[in-house]
GUMARRO-386511 format. One line per 8 residues: their letters; for each residue x, y, z of C-alpha. Coordinates in nm, 2 decimals. Layout:
N
A) X:Y:Z; ...;
END
This chain:
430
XXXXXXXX) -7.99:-3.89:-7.25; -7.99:-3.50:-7.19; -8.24:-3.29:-7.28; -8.22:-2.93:-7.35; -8.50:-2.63:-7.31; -8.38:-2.41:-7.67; -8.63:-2.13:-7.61; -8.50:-1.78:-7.52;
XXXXXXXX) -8.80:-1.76:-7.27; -8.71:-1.74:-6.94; -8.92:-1.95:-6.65; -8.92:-2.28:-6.52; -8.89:-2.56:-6.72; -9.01:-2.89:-6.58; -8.99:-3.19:-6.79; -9.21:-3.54:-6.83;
XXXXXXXX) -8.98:-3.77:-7.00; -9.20:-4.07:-7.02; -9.09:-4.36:-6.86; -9.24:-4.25:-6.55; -8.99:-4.03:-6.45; -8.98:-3.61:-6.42; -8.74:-3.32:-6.42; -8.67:-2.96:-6.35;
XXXXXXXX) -8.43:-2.71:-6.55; -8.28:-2.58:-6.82; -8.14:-2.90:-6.92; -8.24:-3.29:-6.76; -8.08:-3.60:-6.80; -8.30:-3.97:-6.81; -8.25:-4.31:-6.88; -8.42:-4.51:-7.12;
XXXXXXXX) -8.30:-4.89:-7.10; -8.51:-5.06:-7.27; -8.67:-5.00:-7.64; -9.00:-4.85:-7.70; -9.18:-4.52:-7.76; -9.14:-4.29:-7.48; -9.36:-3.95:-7.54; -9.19:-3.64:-7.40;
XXXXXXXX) -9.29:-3.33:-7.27; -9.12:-3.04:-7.15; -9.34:-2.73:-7.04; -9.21:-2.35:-6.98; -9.38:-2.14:-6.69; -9.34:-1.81:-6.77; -9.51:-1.47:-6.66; -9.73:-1.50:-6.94;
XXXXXXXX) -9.80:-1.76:-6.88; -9.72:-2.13:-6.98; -9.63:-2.32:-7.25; -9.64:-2.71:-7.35; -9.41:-2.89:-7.60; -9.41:-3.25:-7.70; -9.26:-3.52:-7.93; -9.21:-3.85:-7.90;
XXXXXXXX) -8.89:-4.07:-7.84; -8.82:-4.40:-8.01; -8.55:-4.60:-7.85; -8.49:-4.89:-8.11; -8.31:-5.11:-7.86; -8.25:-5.22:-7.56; -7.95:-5.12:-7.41; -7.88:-5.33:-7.08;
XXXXXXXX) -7.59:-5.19:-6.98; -7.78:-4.89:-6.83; -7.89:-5.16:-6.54; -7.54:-5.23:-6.44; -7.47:-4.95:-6.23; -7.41:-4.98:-5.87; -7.72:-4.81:-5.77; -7.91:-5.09:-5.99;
XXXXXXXX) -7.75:-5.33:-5.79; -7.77:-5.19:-5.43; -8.14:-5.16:-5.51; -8.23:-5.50:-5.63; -7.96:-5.71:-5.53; -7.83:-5.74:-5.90; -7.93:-5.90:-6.23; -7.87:-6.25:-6.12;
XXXXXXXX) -8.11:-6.22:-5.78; -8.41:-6.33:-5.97; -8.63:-6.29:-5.67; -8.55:-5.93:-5.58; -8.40:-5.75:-5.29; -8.70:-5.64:-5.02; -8.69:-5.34:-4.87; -8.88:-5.19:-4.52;
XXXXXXXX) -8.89:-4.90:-4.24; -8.59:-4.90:-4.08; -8.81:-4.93:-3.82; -8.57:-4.97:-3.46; -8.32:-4.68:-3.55; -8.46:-4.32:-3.51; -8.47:-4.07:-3.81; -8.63:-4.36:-4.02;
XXXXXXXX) -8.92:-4.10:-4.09; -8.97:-3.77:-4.08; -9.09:-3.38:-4.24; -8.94:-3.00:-4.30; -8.92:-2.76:-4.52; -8.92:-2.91:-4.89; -8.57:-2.76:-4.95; -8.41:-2.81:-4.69;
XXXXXXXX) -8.15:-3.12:-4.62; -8.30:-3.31:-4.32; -8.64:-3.37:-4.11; -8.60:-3.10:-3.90; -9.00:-3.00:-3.83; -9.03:-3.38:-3.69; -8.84:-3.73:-3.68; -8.98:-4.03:-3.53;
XXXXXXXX) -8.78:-4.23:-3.32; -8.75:-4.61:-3.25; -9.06:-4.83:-3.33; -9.27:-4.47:-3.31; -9.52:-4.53:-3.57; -9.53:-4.89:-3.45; -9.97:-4.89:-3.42; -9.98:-4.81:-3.79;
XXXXXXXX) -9.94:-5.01:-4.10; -9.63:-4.78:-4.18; -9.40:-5.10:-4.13; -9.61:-5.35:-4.28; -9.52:-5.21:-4.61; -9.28:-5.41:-4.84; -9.16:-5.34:-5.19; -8.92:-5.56:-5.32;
XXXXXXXX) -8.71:-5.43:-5.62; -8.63:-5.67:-5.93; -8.35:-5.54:-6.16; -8.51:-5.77:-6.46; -8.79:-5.63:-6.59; -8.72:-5.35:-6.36; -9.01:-5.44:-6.19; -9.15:-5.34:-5.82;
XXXXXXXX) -9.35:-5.54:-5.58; -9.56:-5.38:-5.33; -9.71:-5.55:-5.02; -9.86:-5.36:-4.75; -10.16:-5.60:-4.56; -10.42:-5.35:-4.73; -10.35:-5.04:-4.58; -10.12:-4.73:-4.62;
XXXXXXXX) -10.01:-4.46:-4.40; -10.10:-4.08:-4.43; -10.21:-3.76:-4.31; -10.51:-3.49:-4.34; -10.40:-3.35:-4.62; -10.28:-3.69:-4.81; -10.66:-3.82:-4.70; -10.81:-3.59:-4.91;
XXXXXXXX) -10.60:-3.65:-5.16; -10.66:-4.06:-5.14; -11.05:-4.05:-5.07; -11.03:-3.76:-5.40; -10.88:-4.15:-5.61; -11.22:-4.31:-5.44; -10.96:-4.47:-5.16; -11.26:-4.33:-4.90;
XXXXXXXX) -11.19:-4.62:-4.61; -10.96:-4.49:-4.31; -10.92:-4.60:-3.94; -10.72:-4.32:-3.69; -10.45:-4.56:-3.57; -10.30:-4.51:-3.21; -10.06:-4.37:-3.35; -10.22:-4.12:-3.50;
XXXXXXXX) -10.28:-3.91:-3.81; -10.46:-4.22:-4.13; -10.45:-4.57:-4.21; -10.63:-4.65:-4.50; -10.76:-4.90:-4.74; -10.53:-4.94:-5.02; -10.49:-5.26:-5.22; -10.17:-5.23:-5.44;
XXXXXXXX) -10.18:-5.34:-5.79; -9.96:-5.74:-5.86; -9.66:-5.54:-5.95; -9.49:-5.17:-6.11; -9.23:-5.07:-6.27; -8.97:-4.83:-6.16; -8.67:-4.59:-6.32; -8.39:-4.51:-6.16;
XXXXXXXX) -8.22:-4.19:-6.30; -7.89:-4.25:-6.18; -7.73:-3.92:-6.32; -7.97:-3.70:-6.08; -8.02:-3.99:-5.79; -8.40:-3.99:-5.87; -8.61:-4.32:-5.82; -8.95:-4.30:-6.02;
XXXXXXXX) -9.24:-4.55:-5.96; -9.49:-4.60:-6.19; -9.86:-4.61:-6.21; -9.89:-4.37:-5.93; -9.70:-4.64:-5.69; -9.59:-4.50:-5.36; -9.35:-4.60:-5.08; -9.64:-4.67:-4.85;
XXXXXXXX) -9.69:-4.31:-4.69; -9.94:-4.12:-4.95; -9.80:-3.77:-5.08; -9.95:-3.74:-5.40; -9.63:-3.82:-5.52; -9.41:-4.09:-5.72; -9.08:-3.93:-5.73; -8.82:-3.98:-5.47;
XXXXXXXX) -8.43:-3.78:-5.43; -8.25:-4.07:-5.34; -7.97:-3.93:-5.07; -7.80:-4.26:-4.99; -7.88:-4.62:-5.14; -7.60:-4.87:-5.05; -7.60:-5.25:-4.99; -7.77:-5.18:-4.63;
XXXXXXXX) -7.97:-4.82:-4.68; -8.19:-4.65:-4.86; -8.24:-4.30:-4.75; -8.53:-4.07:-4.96; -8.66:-3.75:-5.00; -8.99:-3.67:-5.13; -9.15:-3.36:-5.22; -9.54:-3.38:-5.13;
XXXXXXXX) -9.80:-3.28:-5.40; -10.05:-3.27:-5.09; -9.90:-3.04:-4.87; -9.67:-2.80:-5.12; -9.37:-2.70:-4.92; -9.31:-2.97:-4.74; -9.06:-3.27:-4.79; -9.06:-3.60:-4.62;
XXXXXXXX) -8.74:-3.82:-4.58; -8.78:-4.15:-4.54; -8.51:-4.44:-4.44; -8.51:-4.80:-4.55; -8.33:-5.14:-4.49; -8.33:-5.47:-4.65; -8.60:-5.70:-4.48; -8.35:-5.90:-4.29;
XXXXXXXX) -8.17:-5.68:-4.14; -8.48:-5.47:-3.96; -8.40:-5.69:-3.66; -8.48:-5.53:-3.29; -8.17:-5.50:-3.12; -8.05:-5.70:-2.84; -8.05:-5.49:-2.55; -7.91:-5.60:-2.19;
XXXXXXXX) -8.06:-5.55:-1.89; -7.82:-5.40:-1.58; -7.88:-5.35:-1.23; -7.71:-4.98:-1.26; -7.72:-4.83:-0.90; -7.80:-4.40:-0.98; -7.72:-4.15:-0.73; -7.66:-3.81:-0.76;
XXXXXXXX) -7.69:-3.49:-0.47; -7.59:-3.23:-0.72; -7.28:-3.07:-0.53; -7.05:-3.16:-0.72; -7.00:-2.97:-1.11; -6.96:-3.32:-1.29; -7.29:-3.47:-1.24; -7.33:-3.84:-1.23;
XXXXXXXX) -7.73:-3.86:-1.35; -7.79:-3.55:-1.58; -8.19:-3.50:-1.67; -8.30:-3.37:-1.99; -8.59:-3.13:-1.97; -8.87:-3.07:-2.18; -9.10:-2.72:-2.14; -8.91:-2.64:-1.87;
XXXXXXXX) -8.94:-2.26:-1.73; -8.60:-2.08:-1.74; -8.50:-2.13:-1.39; -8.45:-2.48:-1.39; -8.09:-2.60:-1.32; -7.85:-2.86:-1.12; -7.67:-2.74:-0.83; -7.92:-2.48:-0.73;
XXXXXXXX) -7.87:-2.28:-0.29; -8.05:-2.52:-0.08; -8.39:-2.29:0.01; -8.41:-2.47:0.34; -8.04:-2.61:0.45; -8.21:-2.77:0.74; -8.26:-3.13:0.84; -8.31:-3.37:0.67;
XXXXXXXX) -8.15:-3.21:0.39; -7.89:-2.94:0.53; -7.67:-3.05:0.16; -7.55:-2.69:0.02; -7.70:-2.78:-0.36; -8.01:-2.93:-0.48; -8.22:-2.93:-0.76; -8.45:-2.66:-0.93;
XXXXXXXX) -8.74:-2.76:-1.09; -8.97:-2.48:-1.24; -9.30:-2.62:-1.38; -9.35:-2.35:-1.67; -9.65:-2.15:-1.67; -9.78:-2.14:-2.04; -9.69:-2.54:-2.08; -9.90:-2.87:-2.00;
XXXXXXXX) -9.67:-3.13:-1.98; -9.36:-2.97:-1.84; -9.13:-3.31:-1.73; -8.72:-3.41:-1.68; -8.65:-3.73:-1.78; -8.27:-3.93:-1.74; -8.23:-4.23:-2.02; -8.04:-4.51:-1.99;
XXXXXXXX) -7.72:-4.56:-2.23; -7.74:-4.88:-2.38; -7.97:-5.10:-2.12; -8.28:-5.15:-1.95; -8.35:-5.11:-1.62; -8.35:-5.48:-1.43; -8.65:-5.44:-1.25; -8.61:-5.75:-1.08;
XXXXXXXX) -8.32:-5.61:-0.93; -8.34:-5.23:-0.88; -8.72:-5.12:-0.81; -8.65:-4.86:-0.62; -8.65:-4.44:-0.63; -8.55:-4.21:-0.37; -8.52:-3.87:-0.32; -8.60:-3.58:-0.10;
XXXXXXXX) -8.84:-3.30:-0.21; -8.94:-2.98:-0.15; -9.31:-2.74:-0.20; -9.26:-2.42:-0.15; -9.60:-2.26:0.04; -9.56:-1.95:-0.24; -9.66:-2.09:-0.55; -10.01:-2.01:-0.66;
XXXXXXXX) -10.20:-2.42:-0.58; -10.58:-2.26:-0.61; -10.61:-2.10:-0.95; -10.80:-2.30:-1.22; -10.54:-2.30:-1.53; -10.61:-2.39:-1.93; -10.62:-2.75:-1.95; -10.46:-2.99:-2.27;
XXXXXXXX) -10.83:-3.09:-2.31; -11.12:-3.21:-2.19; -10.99:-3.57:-2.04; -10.78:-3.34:-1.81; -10.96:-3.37:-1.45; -10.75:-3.13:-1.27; -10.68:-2.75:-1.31; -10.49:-2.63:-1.08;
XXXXXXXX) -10.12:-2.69:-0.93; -10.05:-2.92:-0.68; -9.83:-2.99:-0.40; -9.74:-3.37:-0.62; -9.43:-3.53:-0.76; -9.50:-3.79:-1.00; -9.23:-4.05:-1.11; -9.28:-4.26:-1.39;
XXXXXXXX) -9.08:-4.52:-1.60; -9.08:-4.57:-1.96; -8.99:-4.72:-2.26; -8.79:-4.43:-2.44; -8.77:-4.64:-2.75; -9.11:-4.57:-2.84; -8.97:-4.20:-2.84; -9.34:-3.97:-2.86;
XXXXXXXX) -9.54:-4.26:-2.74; -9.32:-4.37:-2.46; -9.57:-4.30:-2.23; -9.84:-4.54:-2.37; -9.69:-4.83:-2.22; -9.54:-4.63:-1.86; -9.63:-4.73:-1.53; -9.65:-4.42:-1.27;
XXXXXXXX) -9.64:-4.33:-0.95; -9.83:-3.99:-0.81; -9.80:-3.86:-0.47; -10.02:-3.57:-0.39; -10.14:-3.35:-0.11; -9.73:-3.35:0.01; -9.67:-3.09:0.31; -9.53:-2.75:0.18;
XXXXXXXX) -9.22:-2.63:0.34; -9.02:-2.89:0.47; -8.78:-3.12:0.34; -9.01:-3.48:0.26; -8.80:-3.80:0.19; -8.99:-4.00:-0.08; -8.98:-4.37:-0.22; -9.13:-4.47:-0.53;
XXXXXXXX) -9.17:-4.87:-0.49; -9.16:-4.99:-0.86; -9.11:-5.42:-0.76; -9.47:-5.44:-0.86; -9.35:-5.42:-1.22; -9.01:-5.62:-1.15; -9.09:-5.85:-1.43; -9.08:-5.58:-1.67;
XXXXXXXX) -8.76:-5.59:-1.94; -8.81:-5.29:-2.16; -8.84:-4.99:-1.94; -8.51:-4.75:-2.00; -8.66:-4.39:-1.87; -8.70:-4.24:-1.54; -8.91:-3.93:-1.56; -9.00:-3.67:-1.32;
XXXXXXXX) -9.31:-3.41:-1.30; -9.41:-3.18:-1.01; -9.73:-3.03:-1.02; -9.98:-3.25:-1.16; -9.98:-3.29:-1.55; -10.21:-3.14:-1.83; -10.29:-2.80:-1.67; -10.06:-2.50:-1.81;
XXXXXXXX) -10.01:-2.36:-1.44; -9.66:-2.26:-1.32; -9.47:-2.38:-1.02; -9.12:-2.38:-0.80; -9.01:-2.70:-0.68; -8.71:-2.86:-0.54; -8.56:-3.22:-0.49; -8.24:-3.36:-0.40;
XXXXXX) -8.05:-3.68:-0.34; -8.22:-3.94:-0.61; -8.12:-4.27:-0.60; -8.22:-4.53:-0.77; -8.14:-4.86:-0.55; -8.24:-5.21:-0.48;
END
C-alpha cells in the first residue's frame, strides 16, 4: 500500500505506518499482510515548525500472498519450515560488523575483522525468523553488545547492568522477551522488528536497510538513534554455516634481501614515517652485509605503535617445522635514544627510543586484537653502527597451529619517539 503526503507544505515527511514499521518522503509504501487495525501517522517538519496527522487503517483480511516473496523466504526458510531459519554474526569473515557516516554505502570509519569481537556476547546472539505468524525469536545468553552512547541509552530503559568486555566498548544485561514480531517492507528492502527488538548491538533503533538477504546472507544497515549521524552495517549467516574455516598449516621457507624490484616477502606498514621503503642504499656496504639494497625502517615520531607486519596467504605457520627468524640489522648512532617521549599511557614503562628490534608472531585473524594472543621476542641494548646478524628462536612455541603474522618493530613500543633503522636478509627457516 502507498501512501501519499497531499499538503502543499514543503519539509520532511516521515511516516509511522503501524505495524512496526517507518518511512521517509513524499510518498511510502508498507505491507500489511495480515487483517487488523493498523493506526497511521504521518508528520510534516517544516520551518514552522511541525505537524502531526493520523487515522487509522482497517485491513479486513488477511492477505497471504504478501509472505510469498523471495525475501520472505530467504529470511525464514519459507512457509513450510515451521521451525524457522536462525541467523548469527558472520563471525570468521571480516566486514561482518562495522560504522561510517549514516549516508554513506559501506563501514568505512571501522570494520572488524575475523573473530574480532570474539570476548563479547556479539556472537552469542540468535534470532531465528518464522515466516508463520511472522514471528522472531531472540536468544542472546543474557547480554547485548553496545557502546557509550547506546549505554546511556539502555541504562535510560532501566537496562543499568554492564561488564567492559576484553574486547571492549559494553556488554550488558538484557533478557529478551519469548518472541516478536517482524515486517519486512519488501518494496523499500526495510526489516522492522517490533517491541523495540534489536539485532543484538543496541542503537536505539528497530529499523534495518536490508542491502543483501539471499539464501546464505543477510547484509544490514542501521541508522543509530544514539549516536545521530552514524550508520552501522551489520552481516549475517544462517547458524550452520558460521563454521571456522579449515586452514592448513605449511612449512613455507621466506627469504627476501630486497635487491631485486619483484619482492618475494612484501611488509605492510602501519604509522610508518614517510621514509620507509624496500630496496633502500645500503648505509654501511661493509661486512657482514656489503648487499647494495636493504631495508628502511623509520619509526614515526608523532606515533606509539609504529610496526610492519608480512601475513600469510591462506596458512599458518607450522611451527613445528619452521621456528626460526633471521635477519641482519642495523642502529644508526644519530637518532635521538635519550629524550623522554609522550607515552600511550600509563602501563608504558619506557620513554625513550631504543637501540631494540622486536619480532613477534600473531594471529592476524583476530585482526585489532591479534596481539592478545602473540608471543614476542625483544632484543635490546644492540650495538649502534655495525651490521648485527639476529635470530629470533620461536621452537618454544612449536606446538602452536594458529599463528599467521610475522611482525616487526624497532625502537621499543608505546612511546611516540622517532627513529632510523635498517635490516636486511630475513629469512624465515627451520
Amino acid at each position: 500500500m502507498t501512501f501519499e503526503n497531499t499538503s502543499d507544505v514543503e519539509g520532511i515527511v516521515v511516516w509511522n505506518f503501524g505495524n512496526g514499521s517507518r518511512g521517509k518522503g513524499e510518498s511510502a509504501s508498507a505491507e500489511y499482510p495480515f487483517a487488523g487495525t493498523y493506526n497511521i501517522s504521518m508528520t510534516l517538519y517544516a520551518e514552522g515548525g511541525s505537524a502531526t496527522k493520523q487515522y487509522s487503517l482497517v485491513v479486513e483480511e488477511d492477505d497471504l500472498s504478501l509472505l510469498e516473496h523471495p525475501m520472505y523466504t530467504a529470511l525464514t526458510g519459507g512457509a513450510e519450515n515451521v521451525d524457522g531459519k536462525t541467523w548469527v554474526f558472520d563471525q570468521y569473515n571480516p566486514g561482518h560488523f562495522g560504522v561510517g557516516p549514516v549516508d554513506d554505502v559501506a563501514p568505512v570509519w571501522w570494520a572488524a575483522g575475523p573473530n574480532d569481537k570474539l570476548e563479547s556476547s556479539l556472537y552469542t546472539q540468535t534470532f531465528t525468523f518464522k515466516q508463520v505468524g511472522v514471528e522472531l525469536d531472540w536468544n542472546n545468553n543474557g547480554y547485548v553488545y553496545t557502546n557509550g552512547a547506546g549505554l546511556d541509552g539502555l541504562a535510560a530503559m532501566g537496562y543499568t547492568n554492564s561488564v567492559v568486555p576484553p574486547d571492549g566498548d559494553f556488554d550488558v544485561e538484557f533478557s529478551p522477551a519469548d518472541s516478536y514480531n517482524f515486517s519486512l517492507n519488501t518494496t523499500d528492502s526495510v526489516l522492522t522488528l517490533t517491541d523495540g527488538a534489536f539485532m543484538g548491538h543496541y542503537t536505539g533503533s528497530s529499523t534495518y536497510e536490508i542491502i543483501t538477504l539471499t539464501e546464505t546472507e543477510m547484509y544490514l544497515k542501521v541508522r543509530s538513534s544514539a549516536e545521530p549521524g552514524n550508520g552501522w552495517w551489520y552481516r549475517f549467516v544462517p547458524e550452520e554455516l558460521n563454521v571456522a574455516p579449515v586452514i592448513p598449516l605449511k612449512e613455507v621457507p621466506l627469504v627476501e634481501d630486497f635487491e631485486g624490484d619483484d619482492l618475494s616477502v612484501v611488509f605492510a606498514t602501519e604509522a610508518m614515517g614517510d621514509f620507509t621503503a624496500a630496496g633502500y642504499q645500503n648505509p654501511a656496504p661493509v661486512p657482514i652485509n656489503p648487499s647494495s639494497k636493504v631495508y628502511l625502517y623509520q619509526k614515526k615520531a608523532g606515533e606509539f605503535y609504529s610496526n610492519i607486519s608480512f601475513v600469510a596467504d591462506g596458512y599458518k605457520f607450522d611451527l613445528s617445522e619452521q621456528n626460526q627468524i633471521t635477519l641482519k640489522v642495523y642502529m644508526p648512532s644519530y637518532n635521538d635514544y635519550s629524550t623522554e617521549n609522550n607515552v600511550a599511557g600509563s602501563w608504558i614503562a619506557n620513554k625513550v627510543l631504543q637501540s631494540s628490534i622486536a619480532v613477534k608472531l600473531q594471529n592476524d585473524d583476530l585482526g585489532g586484537n591479534a596481539w592478545s594472543t602473540q608471543t614476542e621476542i625483544l632484543m635490546t641494548e644492540l650495538e649502534k653502527d655495525k651490521w648485527l646478524e639476529l635470530t629470533f628462536d620461536f621452537s618454544g612455541v612449536a606446538d602452536r597451529e594458529d599463528y599467521n603474522k610475522i611482525l616487526i618493530q624497532f625502537g621499543t613500543e608505546g612511546h611516540d619517539g622517532g627513529g632510523i633503522f635498517f635490516f636486511d636478509d630475513f629469512t624465515f627457516h627451520n
